[in-house]
C-alpha positions as CSV (number, residue, x, y, z in Angstrom):
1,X,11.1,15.0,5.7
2,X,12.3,17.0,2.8
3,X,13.2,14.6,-0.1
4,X,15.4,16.3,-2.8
5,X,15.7,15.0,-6.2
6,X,18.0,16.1,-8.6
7,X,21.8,17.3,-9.5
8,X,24.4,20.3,-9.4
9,X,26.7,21.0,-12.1
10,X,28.9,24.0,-13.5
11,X,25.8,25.4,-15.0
12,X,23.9,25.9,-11.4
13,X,22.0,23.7,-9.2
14,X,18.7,22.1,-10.1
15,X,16.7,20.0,-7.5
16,X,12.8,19.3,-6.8
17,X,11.8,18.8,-2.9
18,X,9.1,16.7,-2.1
19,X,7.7,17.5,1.9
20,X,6.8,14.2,2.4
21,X,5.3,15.0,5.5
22,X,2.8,17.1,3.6
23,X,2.5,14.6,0.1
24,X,-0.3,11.8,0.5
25,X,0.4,10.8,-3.2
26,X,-3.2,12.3,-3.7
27,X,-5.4,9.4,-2.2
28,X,-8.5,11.2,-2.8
29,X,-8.1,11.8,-6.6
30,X,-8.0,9.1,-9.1
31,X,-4.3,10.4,-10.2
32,X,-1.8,12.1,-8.4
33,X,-2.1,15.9,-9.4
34,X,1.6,16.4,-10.1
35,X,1.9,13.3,-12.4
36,X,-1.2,14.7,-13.9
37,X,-0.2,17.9,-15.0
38,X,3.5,17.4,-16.0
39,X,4.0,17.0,-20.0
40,X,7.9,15.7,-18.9
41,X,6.1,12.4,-16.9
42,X,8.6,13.5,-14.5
43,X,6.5,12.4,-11.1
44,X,5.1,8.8,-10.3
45,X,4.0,7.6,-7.0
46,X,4.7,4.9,-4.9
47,X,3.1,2.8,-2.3
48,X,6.5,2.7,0.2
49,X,8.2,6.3,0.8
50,X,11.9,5.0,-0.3
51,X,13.8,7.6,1.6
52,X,11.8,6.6,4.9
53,X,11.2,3.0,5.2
54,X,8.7,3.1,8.1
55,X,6.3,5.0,6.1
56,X,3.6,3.4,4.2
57,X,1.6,5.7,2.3
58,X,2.0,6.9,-1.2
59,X,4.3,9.1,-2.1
60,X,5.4,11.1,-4.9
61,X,8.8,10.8,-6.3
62,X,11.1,11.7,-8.9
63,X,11.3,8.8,-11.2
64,X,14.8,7.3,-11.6
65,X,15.3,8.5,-15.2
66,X,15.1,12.6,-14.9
67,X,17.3,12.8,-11.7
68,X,20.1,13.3,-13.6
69,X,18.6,15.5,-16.2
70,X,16.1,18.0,-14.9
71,X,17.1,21.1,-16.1
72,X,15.9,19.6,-19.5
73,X,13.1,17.6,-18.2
74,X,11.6,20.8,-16.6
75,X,12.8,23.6,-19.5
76,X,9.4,23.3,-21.1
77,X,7.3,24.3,-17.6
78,X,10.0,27.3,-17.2
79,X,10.4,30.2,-19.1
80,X,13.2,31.8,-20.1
81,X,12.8,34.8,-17.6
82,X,9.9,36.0,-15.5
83,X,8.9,33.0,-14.2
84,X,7.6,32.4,-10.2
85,X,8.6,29.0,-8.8
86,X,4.7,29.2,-7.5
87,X,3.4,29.5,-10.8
88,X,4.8,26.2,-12.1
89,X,2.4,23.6,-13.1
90,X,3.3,20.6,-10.6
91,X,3.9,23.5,-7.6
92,X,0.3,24.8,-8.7
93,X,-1.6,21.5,-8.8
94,X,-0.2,20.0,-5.5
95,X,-3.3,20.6,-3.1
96,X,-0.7,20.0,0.2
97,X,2.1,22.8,-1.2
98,X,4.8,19.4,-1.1
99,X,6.4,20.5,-4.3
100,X,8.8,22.6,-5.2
101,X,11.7,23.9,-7.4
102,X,15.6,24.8,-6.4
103,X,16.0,27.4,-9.8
């Protein structure tokens, strides 16, 4: 399942899927890899998905408080042009290719 986390406004639309069919919240690393490497904290995983509730392994997630506001929360990973959506820090460090970026 594709989990999408995020908003659309006048200015464009800005979401981050999480394949949580491909996402093991990074069981065999002391710290999931995407909450590792974002300086925006955006990412935290959970024990229970809470878009599927008969799954029961961690997950990573888009915590509650940069749903609404990822354009800003992300700015700093993006630059201004010339950027790769593969070449983003959190898309780069998630050994299972679960992450991704909308713009």
């Amino acid at each position: 399942m594709i989990a999408q986390y995020g908003y659309r406004d006048g200015s464009g639309t800005y979401y981050i899927s999480i394949d949580t069919d491909k996402c093991d919240g990074c069981v065999d690393y002391e710290v999931a890899k995407c909450v590792e490497v974002c300086p925006a904290g955006v990412f935290e995983v959970v024990d229970e998905d809470p878009n599927d509730p008969l799954r029961e392994e961690p997950v990573a997630i888009v915590k509650e408080e940069h749903r609404n506001k990822l354009r800003f929360s992300c700015a700093q990973c993006k630059p201004a042009s010339g950027y790769r959506i593969e070449d983003l820090p959190c898309v780069k460090a998630c050994p299972n290719g679960a992450i991704s970026h909308s713009w």
